[in-house]
BADRENMI-485547 format. One line per 4 residues: number of its first residue (from 0); their letters; for each residue x negated, y negated, z of N, C-alpha, C. Coordinates in Angstrom, 1 decimal. Each point is the difference from the previous one (the first is absolute). Last residue first. Example, Ala and Ser with C-alpha at 12.3 -4.5 7.8 and 13.67 -1.06 7.14 Angstrom:
# residues 2
1> SA> -12.8/2.2/7.1/-0.9/-1.1/0.0/0.8/-1.1/0.8  -0.3/5.7/-0.1/0.9/-1.2/0.0/-0.9/-1.2/0.0
END
This chain:
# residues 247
246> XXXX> -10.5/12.1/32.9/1.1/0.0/1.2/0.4/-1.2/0.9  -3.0/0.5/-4.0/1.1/-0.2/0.1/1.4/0.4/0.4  -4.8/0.2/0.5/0.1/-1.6/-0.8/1.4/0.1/0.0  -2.0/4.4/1.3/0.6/-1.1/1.2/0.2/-1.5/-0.7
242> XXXX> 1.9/4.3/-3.3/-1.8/-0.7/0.9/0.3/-0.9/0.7  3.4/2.8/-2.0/-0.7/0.5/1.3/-1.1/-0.7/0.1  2.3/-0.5/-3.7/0.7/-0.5/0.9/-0.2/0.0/1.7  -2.3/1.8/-4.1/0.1/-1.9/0.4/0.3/-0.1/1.0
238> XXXX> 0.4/4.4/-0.9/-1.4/-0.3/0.5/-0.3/-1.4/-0.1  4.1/1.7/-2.0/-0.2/0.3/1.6/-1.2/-0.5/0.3  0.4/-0.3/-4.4/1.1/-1.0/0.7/-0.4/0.4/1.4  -2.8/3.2/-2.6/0.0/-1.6/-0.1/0.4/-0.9/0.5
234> XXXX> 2.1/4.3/-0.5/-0.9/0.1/1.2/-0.8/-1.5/0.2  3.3/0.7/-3.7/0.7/-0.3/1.8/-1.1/0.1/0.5  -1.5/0.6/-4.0/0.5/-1.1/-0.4/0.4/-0.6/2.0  -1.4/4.4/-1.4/-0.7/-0.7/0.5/0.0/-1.4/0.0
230> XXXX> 3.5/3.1/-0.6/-0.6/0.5/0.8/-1.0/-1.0/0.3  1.8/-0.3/-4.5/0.7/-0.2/1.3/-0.6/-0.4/1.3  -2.3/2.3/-3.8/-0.1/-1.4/-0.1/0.9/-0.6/1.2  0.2/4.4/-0.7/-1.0/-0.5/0.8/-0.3/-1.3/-0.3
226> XXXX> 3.6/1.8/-1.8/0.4/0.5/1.7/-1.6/-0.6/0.7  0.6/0.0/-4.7/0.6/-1.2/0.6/0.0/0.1/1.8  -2.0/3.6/-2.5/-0.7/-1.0/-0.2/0.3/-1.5/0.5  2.6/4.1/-0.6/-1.2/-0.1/1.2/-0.6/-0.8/-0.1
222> XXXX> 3.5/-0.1/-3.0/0.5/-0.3/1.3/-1.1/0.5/1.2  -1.0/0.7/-4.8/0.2/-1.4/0.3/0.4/0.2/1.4  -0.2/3.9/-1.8/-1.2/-0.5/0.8/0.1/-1.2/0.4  4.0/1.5/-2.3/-0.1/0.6/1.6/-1.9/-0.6/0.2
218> XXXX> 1.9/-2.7/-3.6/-0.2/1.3/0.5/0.0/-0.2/1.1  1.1/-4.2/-1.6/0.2/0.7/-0.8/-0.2/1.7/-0.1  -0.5/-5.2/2.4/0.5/1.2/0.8/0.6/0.6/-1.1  -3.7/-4.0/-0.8/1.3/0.1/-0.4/0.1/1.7/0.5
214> XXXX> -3.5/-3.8/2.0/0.3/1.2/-0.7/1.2/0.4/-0.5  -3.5/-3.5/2.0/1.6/-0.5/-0.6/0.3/1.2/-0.9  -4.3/-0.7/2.5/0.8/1.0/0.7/1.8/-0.5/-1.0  -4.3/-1.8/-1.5/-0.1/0.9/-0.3/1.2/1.0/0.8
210> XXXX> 0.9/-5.2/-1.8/-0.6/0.7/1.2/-0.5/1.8/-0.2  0.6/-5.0/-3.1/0.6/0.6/0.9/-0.3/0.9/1.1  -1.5/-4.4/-3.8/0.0/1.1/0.9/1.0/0.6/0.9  1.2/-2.3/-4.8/-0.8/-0.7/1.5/0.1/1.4/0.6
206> XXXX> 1.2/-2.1/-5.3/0.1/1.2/1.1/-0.8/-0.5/1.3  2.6/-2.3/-4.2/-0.7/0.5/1.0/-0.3/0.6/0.9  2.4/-0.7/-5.4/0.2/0.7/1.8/-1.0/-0.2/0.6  2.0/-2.0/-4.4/-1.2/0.5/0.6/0.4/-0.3/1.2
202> XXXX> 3.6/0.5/-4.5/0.2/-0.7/1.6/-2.0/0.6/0.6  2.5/1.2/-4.0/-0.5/-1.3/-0.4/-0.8/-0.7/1.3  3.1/4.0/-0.7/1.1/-1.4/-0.5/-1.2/-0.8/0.1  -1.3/4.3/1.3/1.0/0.1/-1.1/0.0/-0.9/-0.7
198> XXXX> -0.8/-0.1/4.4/-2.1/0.1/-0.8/0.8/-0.1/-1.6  2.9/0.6/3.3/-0.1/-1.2/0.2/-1.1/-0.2/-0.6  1.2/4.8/0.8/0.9/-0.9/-0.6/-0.2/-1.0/-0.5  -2.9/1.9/3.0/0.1/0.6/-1.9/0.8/-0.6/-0.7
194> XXXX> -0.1/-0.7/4.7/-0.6/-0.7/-0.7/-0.2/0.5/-1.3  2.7/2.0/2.9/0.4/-0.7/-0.7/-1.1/-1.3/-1.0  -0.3/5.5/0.1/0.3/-0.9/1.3/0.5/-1.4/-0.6  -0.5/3.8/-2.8/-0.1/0.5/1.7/0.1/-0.5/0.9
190> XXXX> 3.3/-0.4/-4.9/-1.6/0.1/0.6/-0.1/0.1/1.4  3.1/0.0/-4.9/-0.4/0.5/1.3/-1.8/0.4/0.7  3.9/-2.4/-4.2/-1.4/0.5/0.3/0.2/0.4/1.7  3.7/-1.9/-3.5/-0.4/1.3/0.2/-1.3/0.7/0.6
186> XXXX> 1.6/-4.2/-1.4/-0.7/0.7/-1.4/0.1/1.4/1.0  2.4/-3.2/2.6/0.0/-0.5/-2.0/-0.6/1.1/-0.8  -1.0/-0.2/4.7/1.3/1.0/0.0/0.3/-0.3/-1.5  -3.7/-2.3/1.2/-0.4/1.3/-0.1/1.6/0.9/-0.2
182> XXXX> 0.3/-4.7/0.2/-0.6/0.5/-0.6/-0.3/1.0/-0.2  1.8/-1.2/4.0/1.2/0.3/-1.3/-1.3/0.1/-1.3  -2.4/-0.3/3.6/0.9/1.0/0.5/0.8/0.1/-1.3  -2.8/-3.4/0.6/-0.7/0.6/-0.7/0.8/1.2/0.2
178> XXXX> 2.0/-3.7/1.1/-0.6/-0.2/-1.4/-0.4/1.0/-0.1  0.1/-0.4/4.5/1.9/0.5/-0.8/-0.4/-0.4/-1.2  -4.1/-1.0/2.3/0.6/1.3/0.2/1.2/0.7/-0.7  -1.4/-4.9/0.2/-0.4/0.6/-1.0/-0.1/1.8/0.3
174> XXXX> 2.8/-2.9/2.2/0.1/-0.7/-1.5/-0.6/1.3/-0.5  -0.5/-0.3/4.5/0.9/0.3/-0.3/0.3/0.5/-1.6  -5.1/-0.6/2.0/1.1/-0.8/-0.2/1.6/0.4/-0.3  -3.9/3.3/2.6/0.2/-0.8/-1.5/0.8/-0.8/0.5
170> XXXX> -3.2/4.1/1.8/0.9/-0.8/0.5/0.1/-1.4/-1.5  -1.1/5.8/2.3/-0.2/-1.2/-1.3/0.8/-0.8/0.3  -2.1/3.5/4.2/0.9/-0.7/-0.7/-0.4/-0.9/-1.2  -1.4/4.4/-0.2/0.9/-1.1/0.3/-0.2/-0.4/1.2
166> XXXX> -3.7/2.1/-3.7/1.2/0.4/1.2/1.2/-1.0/-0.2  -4.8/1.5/-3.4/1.2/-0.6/0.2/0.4/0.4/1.7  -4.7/0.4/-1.6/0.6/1.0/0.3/1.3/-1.2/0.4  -4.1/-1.1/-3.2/0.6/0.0/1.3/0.6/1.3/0.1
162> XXXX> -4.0/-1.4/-3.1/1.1/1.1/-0.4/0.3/-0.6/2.0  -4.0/-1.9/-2.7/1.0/-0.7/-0.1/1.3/1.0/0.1  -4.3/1.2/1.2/0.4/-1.2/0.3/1.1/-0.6/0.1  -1.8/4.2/-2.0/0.9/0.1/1.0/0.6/-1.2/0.8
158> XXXX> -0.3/1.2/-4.9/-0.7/-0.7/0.5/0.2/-0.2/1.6  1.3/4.1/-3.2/-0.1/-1.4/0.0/-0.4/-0.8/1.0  -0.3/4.4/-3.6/-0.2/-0.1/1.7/0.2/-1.6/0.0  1.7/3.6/-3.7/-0.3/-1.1/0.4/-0.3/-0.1/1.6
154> XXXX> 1.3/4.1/-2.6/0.0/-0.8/-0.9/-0.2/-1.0/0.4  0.3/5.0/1.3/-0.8/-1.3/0.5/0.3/-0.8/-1.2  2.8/4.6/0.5/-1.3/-0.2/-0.3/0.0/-1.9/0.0  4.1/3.0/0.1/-0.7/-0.2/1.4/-1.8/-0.3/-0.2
150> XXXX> 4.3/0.4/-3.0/-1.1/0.8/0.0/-0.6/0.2/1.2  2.5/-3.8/-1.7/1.2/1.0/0.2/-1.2/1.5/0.5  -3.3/-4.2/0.9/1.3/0.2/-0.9/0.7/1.0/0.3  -2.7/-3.7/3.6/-0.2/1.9/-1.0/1.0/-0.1/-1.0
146> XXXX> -3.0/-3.7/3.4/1.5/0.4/-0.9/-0.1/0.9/-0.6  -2.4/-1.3/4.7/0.0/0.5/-0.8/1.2/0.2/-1.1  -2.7/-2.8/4.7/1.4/0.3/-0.6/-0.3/0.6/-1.3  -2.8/-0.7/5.0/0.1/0.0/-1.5/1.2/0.5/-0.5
142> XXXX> 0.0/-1.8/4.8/-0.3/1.2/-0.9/0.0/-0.3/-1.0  1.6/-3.2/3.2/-1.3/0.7/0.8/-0.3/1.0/-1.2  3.3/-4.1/-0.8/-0.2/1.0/-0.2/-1.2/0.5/0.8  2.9/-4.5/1.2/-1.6/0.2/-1.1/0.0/1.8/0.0
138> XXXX> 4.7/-2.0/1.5/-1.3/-0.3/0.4/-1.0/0.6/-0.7  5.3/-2.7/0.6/-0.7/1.1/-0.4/-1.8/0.0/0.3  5.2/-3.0/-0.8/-0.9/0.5/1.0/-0.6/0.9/-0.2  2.6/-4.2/-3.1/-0.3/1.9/-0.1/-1.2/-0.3/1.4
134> XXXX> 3.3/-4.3/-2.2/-1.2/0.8/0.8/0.8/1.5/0.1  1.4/-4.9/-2.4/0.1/1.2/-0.1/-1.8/0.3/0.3  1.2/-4.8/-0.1/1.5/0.7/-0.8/-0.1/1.5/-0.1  -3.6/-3.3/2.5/-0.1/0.6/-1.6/1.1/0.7/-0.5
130> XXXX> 0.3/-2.2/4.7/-1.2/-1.1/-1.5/0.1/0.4/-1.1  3.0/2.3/2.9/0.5/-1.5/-0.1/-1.4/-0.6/-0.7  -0.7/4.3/0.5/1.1/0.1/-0.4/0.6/-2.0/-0.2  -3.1/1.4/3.2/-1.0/0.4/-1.5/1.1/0.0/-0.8
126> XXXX> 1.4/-0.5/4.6/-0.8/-1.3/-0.7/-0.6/0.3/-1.3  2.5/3.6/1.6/0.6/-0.6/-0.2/-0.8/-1.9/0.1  -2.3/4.1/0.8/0.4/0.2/-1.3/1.1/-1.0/-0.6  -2.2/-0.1/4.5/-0.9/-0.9/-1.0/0.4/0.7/-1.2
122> XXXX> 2.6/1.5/3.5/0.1/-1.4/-0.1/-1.2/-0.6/-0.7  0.9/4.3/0.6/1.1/0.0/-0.8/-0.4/-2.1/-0.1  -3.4/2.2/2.2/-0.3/0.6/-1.4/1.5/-0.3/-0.7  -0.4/-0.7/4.6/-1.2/-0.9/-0.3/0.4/0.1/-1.5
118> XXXX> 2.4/2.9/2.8/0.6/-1.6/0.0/-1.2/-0.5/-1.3  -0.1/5.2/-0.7/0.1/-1.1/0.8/0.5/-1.3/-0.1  0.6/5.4/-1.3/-0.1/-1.3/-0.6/-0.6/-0.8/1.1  1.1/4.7/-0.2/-1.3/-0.2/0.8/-0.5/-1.3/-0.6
114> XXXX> 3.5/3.3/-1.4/0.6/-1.1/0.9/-1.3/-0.4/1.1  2.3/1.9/-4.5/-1.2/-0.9/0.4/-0.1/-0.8/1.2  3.8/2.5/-2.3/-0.6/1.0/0.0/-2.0/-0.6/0.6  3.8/-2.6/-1.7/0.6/0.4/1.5/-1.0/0.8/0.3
110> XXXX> -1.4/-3.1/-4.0/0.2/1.1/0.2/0.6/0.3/1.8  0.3/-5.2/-2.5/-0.4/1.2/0.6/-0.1/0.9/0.0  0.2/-5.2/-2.5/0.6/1.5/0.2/-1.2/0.9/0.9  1.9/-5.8/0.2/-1.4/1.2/0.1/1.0/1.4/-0.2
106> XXXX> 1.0/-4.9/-1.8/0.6/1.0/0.3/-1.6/0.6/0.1  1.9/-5.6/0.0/-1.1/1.3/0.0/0.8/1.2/0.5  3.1/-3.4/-0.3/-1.0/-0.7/-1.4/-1.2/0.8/0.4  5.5/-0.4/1.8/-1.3/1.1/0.2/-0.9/-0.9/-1.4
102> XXXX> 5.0/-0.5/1.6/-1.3/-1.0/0.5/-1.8/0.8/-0.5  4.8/2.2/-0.4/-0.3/-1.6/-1.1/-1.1/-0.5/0.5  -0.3/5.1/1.6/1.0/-1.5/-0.1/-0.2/-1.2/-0.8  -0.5/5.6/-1.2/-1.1/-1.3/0.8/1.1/-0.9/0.2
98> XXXX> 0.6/4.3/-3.0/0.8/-0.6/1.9/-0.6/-1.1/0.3  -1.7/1.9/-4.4/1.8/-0.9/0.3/0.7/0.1/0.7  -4.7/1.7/0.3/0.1/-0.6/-0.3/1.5/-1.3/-0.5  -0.3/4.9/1.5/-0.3/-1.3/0.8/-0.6/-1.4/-0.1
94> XXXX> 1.0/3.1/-3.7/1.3/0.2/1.2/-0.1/-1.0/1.0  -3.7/1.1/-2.4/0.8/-0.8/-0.9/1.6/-0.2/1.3  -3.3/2.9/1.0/-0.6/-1.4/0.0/1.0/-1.1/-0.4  0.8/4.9/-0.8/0.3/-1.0/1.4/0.0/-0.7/0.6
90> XXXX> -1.5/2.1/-4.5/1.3/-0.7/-0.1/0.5/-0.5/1.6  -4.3/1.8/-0.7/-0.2/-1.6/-0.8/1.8/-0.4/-0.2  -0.9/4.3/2.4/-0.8/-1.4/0.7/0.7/-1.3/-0.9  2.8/4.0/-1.4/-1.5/-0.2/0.2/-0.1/-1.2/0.7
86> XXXX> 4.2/1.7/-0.3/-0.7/1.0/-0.1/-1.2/0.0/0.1  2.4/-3.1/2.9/0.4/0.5/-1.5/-0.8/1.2/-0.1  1.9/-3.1/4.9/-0.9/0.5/-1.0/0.0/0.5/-1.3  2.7/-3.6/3.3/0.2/1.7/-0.3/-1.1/-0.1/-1.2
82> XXXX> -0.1/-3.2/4.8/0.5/0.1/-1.2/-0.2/1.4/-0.9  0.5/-2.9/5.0/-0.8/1.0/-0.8/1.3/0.4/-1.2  -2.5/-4.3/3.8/1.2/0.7/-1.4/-0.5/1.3/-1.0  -1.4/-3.4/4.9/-0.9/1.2/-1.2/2.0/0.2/-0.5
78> XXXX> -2.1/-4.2/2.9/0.6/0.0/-0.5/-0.1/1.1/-0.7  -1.9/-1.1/4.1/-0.4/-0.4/-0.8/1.2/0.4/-1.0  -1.3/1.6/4.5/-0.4/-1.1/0.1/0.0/-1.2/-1.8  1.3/5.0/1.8/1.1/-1.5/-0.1/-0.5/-1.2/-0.2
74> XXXX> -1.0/5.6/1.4/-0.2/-1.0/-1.2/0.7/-1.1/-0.5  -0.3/3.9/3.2/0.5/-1.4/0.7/-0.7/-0.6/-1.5  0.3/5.0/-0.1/-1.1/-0.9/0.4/-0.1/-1.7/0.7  3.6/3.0/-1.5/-0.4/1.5/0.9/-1.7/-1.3/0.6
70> XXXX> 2.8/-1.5/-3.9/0.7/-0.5/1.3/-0.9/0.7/1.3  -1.7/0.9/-4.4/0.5/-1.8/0.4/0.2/-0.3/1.3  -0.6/4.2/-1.3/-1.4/-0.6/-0.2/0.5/-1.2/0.5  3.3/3.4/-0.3/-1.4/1.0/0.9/-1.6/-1.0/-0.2
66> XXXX> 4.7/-1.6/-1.4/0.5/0.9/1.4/-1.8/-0.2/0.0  0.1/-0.9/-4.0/0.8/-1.6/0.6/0.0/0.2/1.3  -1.3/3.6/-3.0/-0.6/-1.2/0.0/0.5/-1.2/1.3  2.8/3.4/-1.5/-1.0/0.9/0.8/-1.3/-1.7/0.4
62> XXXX> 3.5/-0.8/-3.0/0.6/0.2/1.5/-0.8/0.3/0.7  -1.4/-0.5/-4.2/0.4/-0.8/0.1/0.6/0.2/1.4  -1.2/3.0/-2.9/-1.0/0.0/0.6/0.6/-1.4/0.8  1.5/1.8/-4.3/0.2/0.8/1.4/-0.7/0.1/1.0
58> XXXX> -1.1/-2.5/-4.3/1.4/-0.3/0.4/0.4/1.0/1.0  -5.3/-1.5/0.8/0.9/0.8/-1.2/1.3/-0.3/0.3  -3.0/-3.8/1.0/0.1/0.7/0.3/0.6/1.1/-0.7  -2.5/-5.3/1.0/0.4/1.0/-1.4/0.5/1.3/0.6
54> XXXX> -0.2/-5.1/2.5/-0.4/1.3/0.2/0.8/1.1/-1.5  -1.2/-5.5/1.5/0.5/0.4/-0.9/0.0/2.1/-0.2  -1.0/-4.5/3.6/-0.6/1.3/-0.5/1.0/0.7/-0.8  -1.5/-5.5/1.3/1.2/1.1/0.2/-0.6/1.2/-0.8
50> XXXX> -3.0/-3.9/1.4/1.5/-1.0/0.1/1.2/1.3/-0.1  -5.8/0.0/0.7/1.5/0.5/-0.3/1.1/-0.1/0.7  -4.3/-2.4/1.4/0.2/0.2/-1.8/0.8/0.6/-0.3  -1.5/0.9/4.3/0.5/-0.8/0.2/0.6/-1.0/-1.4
46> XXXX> -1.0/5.9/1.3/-0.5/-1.7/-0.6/0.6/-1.0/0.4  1.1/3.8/2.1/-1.0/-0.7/0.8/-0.2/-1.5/-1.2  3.0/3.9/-1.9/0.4/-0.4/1.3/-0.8/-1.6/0.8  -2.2/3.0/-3.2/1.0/-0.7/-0.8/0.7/-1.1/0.9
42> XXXX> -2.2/4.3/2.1/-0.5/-1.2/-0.3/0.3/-1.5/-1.0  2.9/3.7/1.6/-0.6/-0.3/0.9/-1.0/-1.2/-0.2  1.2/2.8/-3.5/1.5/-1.1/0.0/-1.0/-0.8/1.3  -1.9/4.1/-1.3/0.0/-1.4/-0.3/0.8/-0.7/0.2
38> XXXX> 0.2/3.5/2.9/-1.2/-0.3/0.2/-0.7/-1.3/-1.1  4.5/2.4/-0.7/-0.3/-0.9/1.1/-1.1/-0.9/0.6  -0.1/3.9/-3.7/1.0/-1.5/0.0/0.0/-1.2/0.9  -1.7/5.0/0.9/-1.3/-0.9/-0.9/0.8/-1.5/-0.7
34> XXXX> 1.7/2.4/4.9/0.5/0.2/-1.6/-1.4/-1.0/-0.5  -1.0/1.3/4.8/1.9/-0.6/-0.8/-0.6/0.1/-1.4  -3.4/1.3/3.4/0.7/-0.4/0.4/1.8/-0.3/0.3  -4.6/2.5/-2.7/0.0/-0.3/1.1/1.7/-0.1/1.3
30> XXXX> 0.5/-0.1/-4.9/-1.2/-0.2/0.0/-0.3/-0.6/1.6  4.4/2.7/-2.8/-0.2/-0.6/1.5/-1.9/-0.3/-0.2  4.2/0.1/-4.5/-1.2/0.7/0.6/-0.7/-0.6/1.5  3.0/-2.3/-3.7/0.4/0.4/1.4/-0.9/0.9/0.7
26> XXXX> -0.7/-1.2/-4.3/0.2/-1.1/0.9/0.3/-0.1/1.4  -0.1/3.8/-4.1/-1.4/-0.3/1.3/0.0/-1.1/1.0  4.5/2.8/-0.9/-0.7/-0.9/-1.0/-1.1/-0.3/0.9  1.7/4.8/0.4/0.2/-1.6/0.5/-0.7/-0.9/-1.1
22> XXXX> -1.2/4.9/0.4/1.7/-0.7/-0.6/0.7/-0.8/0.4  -5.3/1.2/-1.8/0.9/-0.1/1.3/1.1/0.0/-0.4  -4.2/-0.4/-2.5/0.4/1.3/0.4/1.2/0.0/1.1  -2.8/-3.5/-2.5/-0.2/0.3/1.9/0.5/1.2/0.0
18> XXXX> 0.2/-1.6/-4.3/-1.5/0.5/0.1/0.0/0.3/1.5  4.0/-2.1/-1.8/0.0/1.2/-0.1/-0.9/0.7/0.3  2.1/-4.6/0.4/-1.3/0.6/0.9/0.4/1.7/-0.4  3.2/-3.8/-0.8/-0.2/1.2/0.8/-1.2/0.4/0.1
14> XXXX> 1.4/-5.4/-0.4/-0.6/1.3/-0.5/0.4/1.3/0.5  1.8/-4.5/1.8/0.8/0.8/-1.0/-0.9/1.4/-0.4  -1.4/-4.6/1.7/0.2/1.1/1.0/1.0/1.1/-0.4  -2.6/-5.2/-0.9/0.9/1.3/-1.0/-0.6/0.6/1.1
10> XXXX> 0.2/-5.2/1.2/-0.7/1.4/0.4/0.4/1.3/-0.9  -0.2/-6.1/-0.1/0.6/1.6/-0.9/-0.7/1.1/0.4  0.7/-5.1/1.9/-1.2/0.9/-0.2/1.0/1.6/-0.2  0.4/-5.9/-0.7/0.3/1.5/0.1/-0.9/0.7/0.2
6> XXXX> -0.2/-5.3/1.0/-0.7/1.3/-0.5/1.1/1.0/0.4  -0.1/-5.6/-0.6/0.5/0.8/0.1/-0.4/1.2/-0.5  -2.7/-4.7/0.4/0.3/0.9/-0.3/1.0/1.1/1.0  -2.5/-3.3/1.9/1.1/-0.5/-1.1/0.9/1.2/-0.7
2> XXX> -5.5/-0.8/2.7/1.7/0.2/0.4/0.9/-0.2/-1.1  -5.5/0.8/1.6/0.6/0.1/-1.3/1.5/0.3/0.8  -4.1/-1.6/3.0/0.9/1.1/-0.3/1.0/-0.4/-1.1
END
């Protein structure tokens, strides 16, 4: 078991979620149970690899947060600071990025909005991160991918082999994440996630498998879809828990 290291783990929870159509932020949205937030922090929570949760949130969101997820859930087992969001992801990151504690040397970033992460998948991002200085989670494309121009007409089929499908959690070296953050805030570039960033400055990202249910809660259909990944996630647990091996 890989020890030493000090791990942030940067959850951005700030987005509005305009595509959900709601007038809540989607974070808080009830998936089944409690808020699609909770449901990650929860697992974040369990790692045994995160040393403190660095929570992104909007600047009016910060009470509501703290009442209806932190406290409303007994979330204590670990250290979460919540910190004020920006306009865009890549400036929240940043935000949480200069909360970390002095001690921190790996940062995993998170979407709040992903909350079908697991223990297994944040802790082999964080050994892929201590060998190779920056990991991306994501998984092999199922569909042919097509580039079209301003026109909407075909201009490249690529190789489906080699096309992932990015998620989070991305996980990096302190050093070389805040390099690739003020860099990009230097020239002004904006990008989708943060390994874009870190591809920027030089840095090769490895990627490692992730999971097909690590769905990011972005539509109203998304929330059926999470509701049934859910659903069958608990029915699984129960039916362990119910076999005589281990009563």
């Amino acid at each position: 078991m890989y020890k030493g290291s000090f791990v942030s783990a940067l959850i951005a929870a700030a987005g509005q979620g305009k595509r959900m159509k709601s007038d809540i932020n989607k974070q808080y949205l009830k998936l089944v149970d409690k808020p699609i937030l909770a449901h990650t922090l929860e697992v974040f929570l369990r790692c045994d690899m995160i040393d403190e949760i660095i929570l992104i949130v909007g600047q009016d969101e910060m009470k509501f947060c703290q009442e209806e997820v932190i406290d409303k859930y007994g979330f204590n087992q670990k250290p979460i600071k919540l910190v004020f969001g920006g306009k865009e992801r890549q400036e929240s990151v940043l935000n949480g990025l200069n909360s970390v504690s002095n001690e921190t040397e790996i940062v995993v970033t998170h979407d709040g909005a992903r909350p079908f992460i697991t223990v297994d998948i944040i802790e082999r991002s964080i050994f892929g991160a201590h060998d190779n200085g920056a990991v991306g989670v994501g998984v092999p494309v199922k569909d042919t991918i097509k580039v079209v121009d301003e026109d909407k007409n075909i201009i490249d089929t690529p190789k489906r082999s080699k096309l992932w499908q990015i998620q989070t959690p991305q996980t990096f070296s302190l050093s070389t994440l805040k390099k690739a953050h003020l860099h990009a805030q230097k020239e002004g570039f904006l990008g989708t996630d943060d390994s874009v960033l870190v591809e920027r400055i030089g840095q090769r990202v490895k990627m490692i498998k992730g999971s097909y249910e690590n769905i990011k809660i972005t539509t109203p259909e998304d929330l059926f879809f999470g509701e049934s990944i859910l659903k069958r996630r608990q029915s699984k647990i129960q039916k362990s828990n119910n076999f005589p091996g281990n009563l």
